[in-house]
Rosetta silent file (secondary structure, phi, psi, omega in degrees, C-alpha in Angstrom):
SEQUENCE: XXXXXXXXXXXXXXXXXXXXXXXXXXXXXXXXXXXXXXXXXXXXXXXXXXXXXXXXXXXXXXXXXXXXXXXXXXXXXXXXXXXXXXXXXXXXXXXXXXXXXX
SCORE:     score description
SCORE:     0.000 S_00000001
   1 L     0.000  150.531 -176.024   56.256    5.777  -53.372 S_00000001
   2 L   -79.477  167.461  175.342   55.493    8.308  -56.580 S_00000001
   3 L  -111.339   28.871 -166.523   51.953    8.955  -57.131 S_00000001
   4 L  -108.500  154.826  171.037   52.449    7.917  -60.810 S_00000001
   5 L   -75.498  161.220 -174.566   51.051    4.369  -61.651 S_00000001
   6 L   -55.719  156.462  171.242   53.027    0.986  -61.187 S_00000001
   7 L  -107.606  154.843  178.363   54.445   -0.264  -64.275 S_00000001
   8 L   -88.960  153.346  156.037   53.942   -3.614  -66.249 S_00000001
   9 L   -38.626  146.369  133.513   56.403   -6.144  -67.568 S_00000001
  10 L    99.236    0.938 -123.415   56.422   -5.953  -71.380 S_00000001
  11 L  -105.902  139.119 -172.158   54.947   -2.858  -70.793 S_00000001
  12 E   -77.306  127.448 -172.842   56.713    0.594  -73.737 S_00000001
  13 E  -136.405 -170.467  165.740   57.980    3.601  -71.750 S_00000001
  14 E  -142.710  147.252 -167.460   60.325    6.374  -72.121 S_00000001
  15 E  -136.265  142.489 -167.827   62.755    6.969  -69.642 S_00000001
  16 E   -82.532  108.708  159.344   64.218   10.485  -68.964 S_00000001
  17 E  -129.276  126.965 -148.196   68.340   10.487  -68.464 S_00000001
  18 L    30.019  -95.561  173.697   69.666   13.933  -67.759 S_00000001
  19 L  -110.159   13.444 -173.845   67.862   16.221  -70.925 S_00000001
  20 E  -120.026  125.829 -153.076   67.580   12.907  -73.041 S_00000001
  21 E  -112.413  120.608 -172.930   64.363   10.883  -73.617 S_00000001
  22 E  -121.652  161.955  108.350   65.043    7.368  -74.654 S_00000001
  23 E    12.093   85.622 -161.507   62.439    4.213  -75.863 S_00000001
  24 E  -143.443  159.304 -179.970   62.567    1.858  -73.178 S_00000001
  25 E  -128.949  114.025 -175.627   60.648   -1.650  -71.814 S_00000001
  26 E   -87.106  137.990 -177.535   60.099   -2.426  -68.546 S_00000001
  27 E   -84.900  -50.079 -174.161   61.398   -5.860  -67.723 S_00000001
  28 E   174.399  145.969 -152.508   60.592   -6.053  -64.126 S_00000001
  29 E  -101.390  103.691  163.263   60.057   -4.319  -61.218 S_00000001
  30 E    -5.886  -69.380 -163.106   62.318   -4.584  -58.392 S_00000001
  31 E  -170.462  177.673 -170.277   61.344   -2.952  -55.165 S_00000001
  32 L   -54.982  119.743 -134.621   58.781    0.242  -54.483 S_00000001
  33 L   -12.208   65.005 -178.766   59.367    2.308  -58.373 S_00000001
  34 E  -126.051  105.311  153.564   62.815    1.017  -58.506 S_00000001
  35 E  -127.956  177.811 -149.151   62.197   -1.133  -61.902 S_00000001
  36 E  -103.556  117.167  169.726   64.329   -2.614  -64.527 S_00000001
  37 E  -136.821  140.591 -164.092   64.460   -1.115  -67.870 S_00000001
  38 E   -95.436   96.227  159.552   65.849   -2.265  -71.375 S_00000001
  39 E   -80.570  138.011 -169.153   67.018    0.956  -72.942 S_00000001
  40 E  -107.660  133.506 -177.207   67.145    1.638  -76.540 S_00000001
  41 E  -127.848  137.415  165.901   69.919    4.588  -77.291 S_00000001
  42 L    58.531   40.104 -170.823   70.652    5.608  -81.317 S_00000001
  43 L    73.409  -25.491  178.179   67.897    3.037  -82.043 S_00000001
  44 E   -98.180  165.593  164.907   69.626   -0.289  -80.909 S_00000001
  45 E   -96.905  131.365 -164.175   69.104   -1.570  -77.771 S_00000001
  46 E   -79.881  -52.430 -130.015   71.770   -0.101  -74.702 S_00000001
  47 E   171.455  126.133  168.229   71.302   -1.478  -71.812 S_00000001
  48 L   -90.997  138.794   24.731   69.401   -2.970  -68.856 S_00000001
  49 L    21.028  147.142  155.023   69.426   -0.785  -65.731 S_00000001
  50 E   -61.045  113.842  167.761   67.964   -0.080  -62.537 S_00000001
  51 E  -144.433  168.235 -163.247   65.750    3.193  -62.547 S_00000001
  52 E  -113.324  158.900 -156.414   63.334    4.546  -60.066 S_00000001
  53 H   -40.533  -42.462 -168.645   59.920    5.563  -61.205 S_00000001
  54 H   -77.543   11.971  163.588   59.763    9.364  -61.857 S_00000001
  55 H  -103.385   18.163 -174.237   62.495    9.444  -64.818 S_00000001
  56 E  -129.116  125.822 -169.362   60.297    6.479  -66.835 S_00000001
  57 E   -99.681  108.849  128.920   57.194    8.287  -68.506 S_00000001
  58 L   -29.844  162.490  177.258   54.064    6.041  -69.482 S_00000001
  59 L   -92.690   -0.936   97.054   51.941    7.180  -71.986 S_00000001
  60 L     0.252  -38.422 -174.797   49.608    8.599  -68.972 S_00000001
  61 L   -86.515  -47.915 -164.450   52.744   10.188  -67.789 S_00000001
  62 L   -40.240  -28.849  142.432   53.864   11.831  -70.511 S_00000001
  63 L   -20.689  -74.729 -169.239   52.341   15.415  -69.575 S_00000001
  64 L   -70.387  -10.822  179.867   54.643   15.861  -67.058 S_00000001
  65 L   -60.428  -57.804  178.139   57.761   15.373  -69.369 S_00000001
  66 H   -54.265  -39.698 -171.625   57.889   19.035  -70.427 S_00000001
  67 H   -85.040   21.493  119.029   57.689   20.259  -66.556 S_00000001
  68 H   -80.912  -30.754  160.255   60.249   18.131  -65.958 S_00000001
  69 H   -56.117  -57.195  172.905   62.386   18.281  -68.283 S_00000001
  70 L   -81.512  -33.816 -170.778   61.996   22.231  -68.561 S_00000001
  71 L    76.300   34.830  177.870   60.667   23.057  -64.897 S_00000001
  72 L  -151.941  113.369  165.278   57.488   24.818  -66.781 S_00000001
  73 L   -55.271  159.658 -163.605   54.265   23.455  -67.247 S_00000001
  74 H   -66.008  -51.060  163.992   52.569   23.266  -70.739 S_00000001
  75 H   -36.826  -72.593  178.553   50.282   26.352  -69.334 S_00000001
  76 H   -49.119  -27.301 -179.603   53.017   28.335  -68.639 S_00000001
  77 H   -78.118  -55.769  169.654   54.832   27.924  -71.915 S_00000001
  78 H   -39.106  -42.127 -156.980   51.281   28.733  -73.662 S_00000001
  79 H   -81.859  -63.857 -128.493   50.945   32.059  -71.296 S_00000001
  80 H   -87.627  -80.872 -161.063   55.295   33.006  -71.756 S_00000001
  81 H   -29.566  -52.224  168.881   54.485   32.323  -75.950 S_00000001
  82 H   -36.583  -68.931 -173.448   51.456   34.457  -75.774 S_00000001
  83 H   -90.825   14.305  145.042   52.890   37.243  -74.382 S_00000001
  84 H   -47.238  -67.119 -178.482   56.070   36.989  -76.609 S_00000001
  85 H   -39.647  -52.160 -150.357   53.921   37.321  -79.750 S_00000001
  86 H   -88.764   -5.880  178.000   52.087   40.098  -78.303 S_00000001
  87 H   -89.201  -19.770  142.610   54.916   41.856  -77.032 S_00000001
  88 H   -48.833  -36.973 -179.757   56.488   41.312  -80.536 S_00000001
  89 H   -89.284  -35.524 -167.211   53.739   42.769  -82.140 S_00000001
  90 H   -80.769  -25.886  161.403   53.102   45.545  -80.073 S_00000001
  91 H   -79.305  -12.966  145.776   57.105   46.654  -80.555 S_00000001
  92 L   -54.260  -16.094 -168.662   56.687   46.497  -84.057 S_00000001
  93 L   -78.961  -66.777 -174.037   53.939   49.001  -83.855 S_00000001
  94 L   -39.543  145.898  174.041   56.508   51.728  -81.757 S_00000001
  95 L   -85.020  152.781 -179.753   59.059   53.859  -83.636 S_00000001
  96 L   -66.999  159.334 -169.417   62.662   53.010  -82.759 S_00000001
  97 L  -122.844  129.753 -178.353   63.996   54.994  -80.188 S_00000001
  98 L  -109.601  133.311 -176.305   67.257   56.695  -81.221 S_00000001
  99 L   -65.192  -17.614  167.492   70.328   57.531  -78.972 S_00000001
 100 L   -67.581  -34.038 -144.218   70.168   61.081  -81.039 S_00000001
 101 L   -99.324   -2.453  178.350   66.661   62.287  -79.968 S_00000001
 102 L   -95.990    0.000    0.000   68.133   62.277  -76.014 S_00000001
């Protein structure tokens, strides 16, 4: 079993397929996080399916969607921006280094 919580009938999710996050309603839950979900694709409603708990985000869940999706937690993305900018700023500061001057 996931350590994420059980889901409800009726209850508004989002469910993860490959890199694509769609609008989805759990119908009913099957067996240990194997539950039933009525996916909406382009806006309409797709499809009912089987899916097992860790690709269907709660709004509780929903953290974890970037580190899953990406394999980087929301920290890490803060820390990696951070030192873009500053490494961006600090090469603006330097004079270009020219292939002449060697």
């Amino acid at each position: 079993m996931s350590s994420r919580q059980p889901l409800q009938n009726g209850q508004q999710v989002k469910y993860r397929e490959a890199a694509q996050v769609y609008p989805a309603t759990v119908r009913s839950d099957l067996e240990d996080d194997i539950y039933c979900l009525d996916i909406v694709r382009h806006g309409r409603f797709s499809s009912s399916i089987p899916v097992h708990r860790l690709d269907v985000y709660a709004d509780e869940d929903l953290p974890h969607l970037i580190d899953d999706l990406f394999g980087v937690s929301e920290d890490a993305l803060a820390e990696i921006h951070s030192l873009l900018t500053t490494n961006a700023c600090l090469c603006d500061r330097q004079p270009a280094h020219s292939a002449e001057s060697d």
